[in-house]
Structures are given as C-alpha cells and as structure tokens.
C-alpha positions as CSV (number, residue, x, y, z in Angstrom):
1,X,-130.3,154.3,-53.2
2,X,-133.2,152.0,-52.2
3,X,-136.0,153.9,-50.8
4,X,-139.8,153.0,-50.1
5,X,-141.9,153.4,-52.9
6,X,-145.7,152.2,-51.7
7,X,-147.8,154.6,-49.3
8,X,-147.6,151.3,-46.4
9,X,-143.4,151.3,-46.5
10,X,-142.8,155.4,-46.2
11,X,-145.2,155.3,-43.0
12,X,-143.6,151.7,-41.5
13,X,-140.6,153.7,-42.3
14,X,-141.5,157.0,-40.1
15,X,-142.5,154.8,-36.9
16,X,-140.0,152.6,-37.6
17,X,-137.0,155.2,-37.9
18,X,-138.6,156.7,-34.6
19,X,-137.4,153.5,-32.6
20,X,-134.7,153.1,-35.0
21,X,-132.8,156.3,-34.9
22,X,-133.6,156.8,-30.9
23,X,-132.1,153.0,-30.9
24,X,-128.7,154.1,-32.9
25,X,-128.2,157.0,-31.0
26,X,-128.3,155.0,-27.8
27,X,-125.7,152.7,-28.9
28,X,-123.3,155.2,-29.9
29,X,-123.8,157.2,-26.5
30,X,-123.0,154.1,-25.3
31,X,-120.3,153.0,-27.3
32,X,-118.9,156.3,-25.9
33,X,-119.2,155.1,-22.7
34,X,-117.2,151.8,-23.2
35,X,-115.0,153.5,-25.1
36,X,-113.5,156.0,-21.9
37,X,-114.3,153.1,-19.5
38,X,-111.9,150.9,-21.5
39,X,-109.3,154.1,-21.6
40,X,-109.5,154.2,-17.8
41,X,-108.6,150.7,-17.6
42,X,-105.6,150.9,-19.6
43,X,-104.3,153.8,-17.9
44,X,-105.2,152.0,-14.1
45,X,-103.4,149.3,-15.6
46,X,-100.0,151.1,-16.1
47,X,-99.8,152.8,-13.5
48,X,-100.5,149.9,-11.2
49,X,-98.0,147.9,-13.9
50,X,-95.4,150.9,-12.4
51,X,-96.3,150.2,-9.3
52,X,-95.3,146.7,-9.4
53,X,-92.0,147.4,-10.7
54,X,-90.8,149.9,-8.6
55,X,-91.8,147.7,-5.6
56,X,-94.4,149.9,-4.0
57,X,-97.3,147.6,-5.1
58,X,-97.2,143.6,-4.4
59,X,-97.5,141.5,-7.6
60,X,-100.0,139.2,-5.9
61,X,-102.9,141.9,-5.6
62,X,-105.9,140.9,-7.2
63,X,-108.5,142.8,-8.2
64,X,-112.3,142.7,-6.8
65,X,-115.6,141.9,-7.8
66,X,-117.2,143.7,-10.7
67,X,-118.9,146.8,-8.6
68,X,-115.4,147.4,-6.7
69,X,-113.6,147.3,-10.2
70,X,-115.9,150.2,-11.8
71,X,-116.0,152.1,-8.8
72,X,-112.0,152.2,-8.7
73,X,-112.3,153.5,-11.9
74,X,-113.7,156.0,-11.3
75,X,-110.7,158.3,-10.5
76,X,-108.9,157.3,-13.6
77,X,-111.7,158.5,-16.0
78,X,-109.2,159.9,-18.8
79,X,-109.5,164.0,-20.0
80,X,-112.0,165.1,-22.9
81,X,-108.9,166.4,-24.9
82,X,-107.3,162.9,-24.4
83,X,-110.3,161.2,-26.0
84,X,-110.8,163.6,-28.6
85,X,-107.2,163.2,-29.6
86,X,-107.9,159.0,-29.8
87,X,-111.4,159.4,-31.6
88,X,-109.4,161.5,-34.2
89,X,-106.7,158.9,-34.6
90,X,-109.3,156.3,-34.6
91,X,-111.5,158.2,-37.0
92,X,-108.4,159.3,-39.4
93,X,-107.4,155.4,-39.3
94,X,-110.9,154.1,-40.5
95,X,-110.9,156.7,-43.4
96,X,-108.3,156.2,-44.8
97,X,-108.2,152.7,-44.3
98,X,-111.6,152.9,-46.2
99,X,-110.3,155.0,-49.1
100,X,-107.5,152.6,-50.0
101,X,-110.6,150.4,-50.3
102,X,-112.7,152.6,-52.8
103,X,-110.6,154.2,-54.6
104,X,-109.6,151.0,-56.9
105,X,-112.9,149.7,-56.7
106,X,-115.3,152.6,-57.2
107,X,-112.5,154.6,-59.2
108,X,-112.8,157.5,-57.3
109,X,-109.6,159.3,-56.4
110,X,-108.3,159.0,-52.8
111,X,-109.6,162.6,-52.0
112,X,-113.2,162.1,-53.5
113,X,-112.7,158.9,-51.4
114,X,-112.0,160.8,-48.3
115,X,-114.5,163.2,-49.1
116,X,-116.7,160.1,-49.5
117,X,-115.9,158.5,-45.8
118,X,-116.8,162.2,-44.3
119,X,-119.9,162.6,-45.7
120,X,-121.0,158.4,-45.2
121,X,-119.3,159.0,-41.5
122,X,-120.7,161.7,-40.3
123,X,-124.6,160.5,-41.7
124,X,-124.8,164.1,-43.8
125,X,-125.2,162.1,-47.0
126,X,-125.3,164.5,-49.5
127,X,-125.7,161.6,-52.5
128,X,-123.2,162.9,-55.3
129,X,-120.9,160.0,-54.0
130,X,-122.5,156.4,-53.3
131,X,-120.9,153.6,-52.9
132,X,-121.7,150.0,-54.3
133,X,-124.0,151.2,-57.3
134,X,-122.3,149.1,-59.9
135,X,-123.9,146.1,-61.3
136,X,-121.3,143.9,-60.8
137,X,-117.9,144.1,-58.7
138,X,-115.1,141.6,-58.0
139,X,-115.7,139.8,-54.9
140,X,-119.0,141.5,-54.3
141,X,-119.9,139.7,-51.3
142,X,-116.3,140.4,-49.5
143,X,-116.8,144.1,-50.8
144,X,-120.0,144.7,-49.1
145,X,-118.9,143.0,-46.0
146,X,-116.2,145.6,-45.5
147,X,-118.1,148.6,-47.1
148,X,-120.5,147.1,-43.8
149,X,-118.0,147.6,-41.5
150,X,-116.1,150.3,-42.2
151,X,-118.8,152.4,-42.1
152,X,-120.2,151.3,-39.0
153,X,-116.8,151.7,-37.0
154,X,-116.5,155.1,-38.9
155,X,-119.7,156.4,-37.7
156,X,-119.3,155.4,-34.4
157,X,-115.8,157.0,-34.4
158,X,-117.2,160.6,-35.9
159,X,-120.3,160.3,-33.8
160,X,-118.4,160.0,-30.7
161,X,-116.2,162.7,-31.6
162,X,-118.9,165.2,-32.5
163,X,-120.1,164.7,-28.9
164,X,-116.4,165.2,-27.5
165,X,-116.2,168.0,-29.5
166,X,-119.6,169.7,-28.6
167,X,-118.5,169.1,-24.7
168,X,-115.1,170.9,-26.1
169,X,-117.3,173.7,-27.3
170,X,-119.3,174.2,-23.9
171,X,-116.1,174.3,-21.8
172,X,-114.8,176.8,-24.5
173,X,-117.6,179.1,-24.5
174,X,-118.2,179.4,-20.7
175,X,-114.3,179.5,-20.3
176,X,-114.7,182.8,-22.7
177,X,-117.7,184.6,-20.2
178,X,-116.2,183.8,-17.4
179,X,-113.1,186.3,-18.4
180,X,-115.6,188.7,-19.8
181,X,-117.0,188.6,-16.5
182,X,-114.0,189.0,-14.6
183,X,-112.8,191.9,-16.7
184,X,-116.2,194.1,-16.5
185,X,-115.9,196.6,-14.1
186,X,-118.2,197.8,-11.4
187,X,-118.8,200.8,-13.6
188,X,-120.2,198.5,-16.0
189,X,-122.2,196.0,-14.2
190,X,-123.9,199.2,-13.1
191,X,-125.0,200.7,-16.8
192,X,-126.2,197.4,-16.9
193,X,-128.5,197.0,-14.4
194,X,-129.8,200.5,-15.4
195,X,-130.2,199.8,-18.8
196,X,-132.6,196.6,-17.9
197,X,-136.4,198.0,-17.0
198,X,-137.6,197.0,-13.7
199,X,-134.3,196.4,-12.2
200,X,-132.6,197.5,-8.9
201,X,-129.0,197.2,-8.0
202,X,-129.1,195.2,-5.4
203,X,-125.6,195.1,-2.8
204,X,-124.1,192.0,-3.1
205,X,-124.4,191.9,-7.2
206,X,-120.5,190.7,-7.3
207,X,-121.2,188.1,-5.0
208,X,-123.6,186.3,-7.1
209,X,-122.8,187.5,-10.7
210,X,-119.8,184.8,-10.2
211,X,-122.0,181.5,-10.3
212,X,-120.7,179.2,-13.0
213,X,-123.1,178.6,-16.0
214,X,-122.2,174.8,-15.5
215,X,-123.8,174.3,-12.0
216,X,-127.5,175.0,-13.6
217,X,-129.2,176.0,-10.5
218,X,-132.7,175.6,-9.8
219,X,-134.5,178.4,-8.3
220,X,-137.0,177.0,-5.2
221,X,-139.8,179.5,-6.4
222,X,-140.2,182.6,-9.0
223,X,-139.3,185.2,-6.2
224,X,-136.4,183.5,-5.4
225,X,-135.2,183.6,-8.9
226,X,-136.3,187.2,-9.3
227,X,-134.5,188.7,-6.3
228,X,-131.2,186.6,-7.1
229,X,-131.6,188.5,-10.7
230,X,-132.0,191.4,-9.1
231,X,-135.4,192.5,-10.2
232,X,-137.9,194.2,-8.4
233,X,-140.9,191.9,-6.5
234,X,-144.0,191.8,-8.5
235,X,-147.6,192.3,-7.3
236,X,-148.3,188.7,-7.2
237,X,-145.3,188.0,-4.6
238,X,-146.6,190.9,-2.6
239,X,-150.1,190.2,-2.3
240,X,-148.6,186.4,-1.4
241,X,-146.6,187.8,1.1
242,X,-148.9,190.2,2.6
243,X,-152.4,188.1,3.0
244,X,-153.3,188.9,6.2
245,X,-152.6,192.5,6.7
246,X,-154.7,192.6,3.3
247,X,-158.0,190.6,5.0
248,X,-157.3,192.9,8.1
249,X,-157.8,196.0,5.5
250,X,-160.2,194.5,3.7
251,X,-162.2,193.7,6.9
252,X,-162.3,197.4,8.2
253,X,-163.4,198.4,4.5
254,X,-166.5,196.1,4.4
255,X,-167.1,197.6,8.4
256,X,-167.1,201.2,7.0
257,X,-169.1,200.5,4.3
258,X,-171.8,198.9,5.6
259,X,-172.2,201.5,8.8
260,X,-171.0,199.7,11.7
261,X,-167.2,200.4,12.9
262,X,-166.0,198.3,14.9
263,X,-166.9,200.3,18.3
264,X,-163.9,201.6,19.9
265,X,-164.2,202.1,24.2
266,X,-164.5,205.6,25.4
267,X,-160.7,205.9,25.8
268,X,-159.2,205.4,22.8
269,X,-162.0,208.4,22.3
270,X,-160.4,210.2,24.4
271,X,-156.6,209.5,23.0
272,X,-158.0,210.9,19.7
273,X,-157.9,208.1,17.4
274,X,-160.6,207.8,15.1
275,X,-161.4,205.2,13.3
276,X,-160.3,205.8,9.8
277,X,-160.6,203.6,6.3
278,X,-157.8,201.0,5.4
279,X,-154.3,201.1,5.9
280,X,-155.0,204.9,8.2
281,X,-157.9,202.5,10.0
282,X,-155.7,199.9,10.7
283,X,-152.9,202.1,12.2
284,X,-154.9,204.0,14.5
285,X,-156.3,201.2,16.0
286,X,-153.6,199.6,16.6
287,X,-152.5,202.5,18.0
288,X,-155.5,202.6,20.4
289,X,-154.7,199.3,21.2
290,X,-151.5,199.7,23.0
291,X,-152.8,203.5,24.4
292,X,-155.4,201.6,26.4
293,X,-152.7,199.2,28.0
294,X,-150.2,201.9,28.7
C-alpha cells in the first residue's frame, strides 16, 4: 500500500509509469510470443519423434541454423483454442498453487484466496484483499520471494490469456455477421440501401457485400471507397473528374460576356449553329466543327 506522497514522486511516477507500463506490456506480448513459439516446437518435435519411429524419417537428421529452424516453424504454429486451453491450465495451476500459499499465512480462506489471485492476476486491484500487510510473518524473506513470483507468472499467464481470449472474441463476432449476412435476402439488402440517404443500388451489391471484416482493406482514394459502398459521387469527385470540359465552359462564358464570340466561318452560319452560352455553346460548336469537315 506504498504510494507517493511528495508533489516530486506522484509526477516521477506519471513519466515513469509511461515507460514503465508501455515496457510491461511489451514483455507480456512478448512472453506470448515465446510462449506459442515454444508450443510449436514441442509439437514439430513429436511429430518428427513419429517420424523416426515409424521409419519414414532418418534418425541422423539434424536440424539447421537458427533462421531455417524458425522458419520451419512456421507451419506448426499451434491453434488459438489450443493455447487458450494451456494459458487456463497454466493460469488455474499458479492460483491455486498461490492460495495454498495464502491462505495459512494471511488467514484468508481458500476462496478469498482465489478471489485474491484474480484480482492481483489480472492487475484490477480492487484493495479489500492485500497481501503481506502484517508486521511480522514467519520466514518473511522466503514469503515475499514467492508472493514475487507467483504473481508475476500469474499475471503473465492471465495477461496472455486475455489477449487469446479477445482474438477468441473477434473470430466469434465476425463468425456471427458473416451468417447474418448469408441469411439476409436480396429483398432485404434492398430496404437497406433505400433506407440509407444518398444511396443507389448498385448491380453487383452481392458480389462485394461478401468481403471478410478481417482483410481491412484500404480504399486507394475517397471515390473509390464511396462507389464500393455504393453511394452516389459527390460534387467534389465530379468537378475532379470533369476539369477540362469545365475550363472549356468556363472559357466560352468569359467570351460571351465580355462581347467577343469566338467567330465562327460563314458555314457553320449557314448549318444553323449559333453560338450559344455553356454547355448549349459547347455542343453546337462542336457540332459546327465536324459539319465543316463533312
């Protein structure tokens, strides 16, 4: 229950738990890591240990260097659920191995010592239970040293698992909309784009409503993302996408304002066309144009 008490330690305790807790978090993603690479290798190993015995493999294959060894690895990289099922063993392990620990010491019972291990574990530290408050304990020293570590071996254990679980989680939740998906009917995908404002339904909808959440793609440009949502093109793309048929119009505006057409020959006169403001202005000269060459 030590905590800073002079204005210098609570703000070397703010930068400092900045580097610290970023630092902590590290090692346990990277404990994680070790963890599943270790796993692999035990499950390589068997199945090479197999191998061996039924003869397929010769017992005189050794392995390579360091870069060859990971990279064989990495087909053998074991399934969430399988290391989700371990961390829970592990994590069960530690906890109660802990409790038969503080419940004779501390005098707590074995579920308020469980209860304890939890809350320590999992860094919630809610304060009702606190272990090695006493003023004096039998071997004190030896106590603390495995209060140390299990706690640290328990924390890593939950730690790890919450991240399993979260992955868990994610598969769980876009295994659950993709079936909502597959079961809404055309009927309904259509109420849907009409209920949305500024929407058209554009043909192939089916074909890319079925992109996984999981591949996160990243749109090259706004319009691109727009038109795959199936939303209609804004003012901004179309003044992009239309920049010189705009300076053309804008051209024959700024001629008809300021009294000087641009002179026509005498047969595109005689074909009719006139010259006209804007978009007409553009059209009929255009169309002069190619009467002239015919």
């Amino acid at each position: 229950m030590t905590t800073p008490a002079t204005v210098g330690g609570k703000i070397f305790l703010i930068f400092y738990g900045l580097i610290g807790c970023a630092g902590t978090i590290l090692f346990f993603n990277l404990f994680l890591e070790r963890l599943i690479t270790v796993i692999a290798y035990i499950m390589k190993s068997c199945h090479e240990r197999q191998l061996r015995r039924k003869g397929i493999l010769p017992h005189d294959s050794r392995r390579g260097s360091g870069n060859s060894e990971v990279d064989s690895l990495a087909g053998w990289k074991p399934s969430v659920y399988y290391v989700m099922l371990i961390l829970c063993v592990a994590s069960l392990i530690i906890s109660c191995c802990a409790s038969a620990m503080y419940t004779p010491i501390e005098g707590w019972s074995y579920i308020d010592s469980l209860y304890f291990c939890f809350v320590a574990f999992s860094t919630i530290g809610f304060g009702d239970l606190v272990s090695s408050q006493n003023a004096q304990y039998e071997s004190q020293g030896l106590y603390r040293f495995g209060n140390f570590v299990f706690i640290f071996m328990g924390v890593c254990c939950i730690y790890s698992l919450f991240n399993v679980i979260s992955i868990v989680i994610k598969q769980s939740i876009n295994w659950i909309l993709k079936k909502l998906d597959c079961r809404c009917c055309p009927r309904c995908q259509r109420k849907f784009f009409r209920s949305r404002r500024n929407v058209v339904m554009p043909g192939n909808v089916r074909s890319r409503r079925n992109i996984s959440i999981e591949t996160d793609g990243v749109n090259e440009s706004d319009t691109d993302g727009r038109r795959l949502s199936g939303e209609m093109i804004s003012m901004k793309d179309f003044l992009a996408s239309n920049k010189v048929s705009l300076a053309i119009m804008q051209k024959q505006l700024s001629e008809t304002a300021n009294g000087y057409p641009r002179q026509l020959n005498s047969s595109s006169k005689h074909n009719g066309f006139s010259g006209g403001v804007g978009a007409l202005a553009i059209m009929n000269n255009r169309l002069a144009e190619t009467s002239v060459d015919r």
